[in-house]
N, C-alpha and C positions, 0 to 999 in steps of 0.2 A: 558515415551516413549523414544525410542532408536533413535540416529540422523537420519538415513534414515527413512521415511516414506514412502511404497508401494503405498498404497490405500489411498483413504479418504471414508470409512463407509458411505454409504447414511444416519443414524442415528447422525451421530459426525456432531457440527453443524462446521460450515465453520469459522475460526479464522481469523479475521481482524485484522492488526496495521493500527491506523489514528493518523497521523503526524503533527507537526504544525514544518516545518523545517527554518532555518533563522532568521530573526528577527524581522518578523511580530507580532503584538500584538494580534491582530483581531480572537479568536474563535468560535466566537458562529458558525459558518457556517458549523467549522467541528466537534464541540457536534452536531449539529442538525445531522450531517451523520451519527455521529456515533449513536444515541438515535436510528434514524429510522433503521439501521442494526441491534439494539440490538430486535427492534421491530421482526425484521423480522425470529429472532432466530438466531442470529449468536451471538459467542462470539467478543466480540470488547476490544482492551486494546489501551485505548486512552494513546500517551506518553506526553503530556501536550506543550506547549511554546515551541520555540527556541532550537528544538534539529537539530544535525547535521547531516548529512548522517550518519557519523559513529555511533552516538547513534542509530541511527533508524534501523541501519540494526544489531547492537548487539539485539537493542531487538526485530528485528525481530527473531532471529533466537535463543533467549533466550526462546521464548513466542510461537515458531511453529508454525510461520501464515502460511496462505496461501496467503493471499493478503497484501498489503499495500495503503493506501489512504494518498497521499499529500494534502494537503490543501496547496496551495497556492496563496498569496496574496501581495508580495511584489515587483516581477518583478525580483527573482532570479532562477525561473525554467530552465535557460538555461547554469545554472551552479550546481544546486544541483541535479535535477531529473536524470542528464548523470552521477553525480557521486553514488548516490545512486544504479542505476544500473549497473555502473562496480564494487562496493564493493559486490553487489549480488552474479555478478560473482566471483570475486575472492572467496567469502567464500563458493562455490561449491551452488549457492542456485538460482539458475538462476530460476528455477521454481514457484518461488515464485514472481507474478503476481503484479503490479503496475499502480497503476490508481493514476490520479492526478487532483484540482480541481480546481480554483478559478481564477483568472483575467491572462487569457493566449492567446494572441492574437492567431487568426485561424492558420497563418503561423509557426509559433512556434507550435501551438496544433499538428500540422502534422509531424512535425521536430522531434518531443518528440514521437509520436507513433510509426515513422519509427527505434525510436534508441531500440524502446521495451515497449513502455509504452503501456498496456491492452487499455486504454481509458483517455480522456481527457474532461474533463467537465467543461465548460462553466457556467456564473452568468445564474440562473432561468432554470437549469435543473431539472429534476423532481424527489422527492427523489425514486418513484417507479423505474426508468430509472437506478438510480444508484443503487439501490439493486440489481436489474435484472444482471446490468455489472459487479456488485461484484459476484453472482455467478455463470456467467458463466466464469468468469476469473479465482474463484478457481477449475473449472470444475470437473467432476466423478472421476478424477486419483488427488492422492495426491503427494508431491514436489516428487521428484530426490531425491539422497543421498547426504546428507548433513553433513557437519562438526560437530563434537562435540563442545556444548558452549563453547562460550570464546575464539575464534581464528581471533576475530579483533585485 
């Protein structure tokens, strides 16, 4: 597939990246998202531990998601989730949708969806809830025109 994408095919399932960014240890919470996203028909490309913004958004854009899932759990959301979304921008991919998940006090939850983030999710959300806001965040149209790989 060529760097812009127009459409997204009602057939082509919806590609997820789930992130574990920083220096939390702790996965199981975002296997569990990703397993129930894979349930649910979508592709998921989990990027495993301790990646940075800038990994995550190269292999967002290596991998052609539509969405991105933070798992967050170490109390660094109000430093990596504003950077991962201006590297978005900068690599022309702004369309490409960003939910994030794990111990983020309410005040901060709100701060994060005003700068762009799709949704924010709280401990003991329900994973139907979060499939649901995965796809309507990669909605009927697919990303904007995006840079060829490799321009982080």
């Amino acid at each position: 597939m060529g760097p812009a994408v127009a459409s997204r095919d009602m057939n082509t399932p919806i590609r997820v990246l789930v992130a574990k960014p920083g220096l939390d240890g702790h996965d199981r919470g975002a296997r569990v998202i990703a397993k129930a996203l894979r349930d649910a028909g979508m592709e998921v490309i989990y990027t495993g531990l301790r990646q940075t913004p800038e990994m995550i958004v190269n292999a967002a854009l290596q991998e052609d998601v539509q969405v991105i899932g933070l798992s967050m759990l170490s109390g660094a959301h109000n430093s990596v989730v504003p950077r991962v979304l201006e590297l978005l921008r900068e690599n022309g991919m702004a369309g490409v949708k960003v939910i994030v998940g794990g111990i983020i006090p309410g005040d901060d939850a709100r701060d994060l969806e005003r700068q762009g983030v799709a949704k924010v999710f709280q401990p003991g959300a329900s994973l139907e809830s979060i499939v649901a806001s995965v796809r309507e965040a990669a909605g009927p149209v697919g990303l904007a025109d995006r840079p060829a790989a490799g321009h982080l």
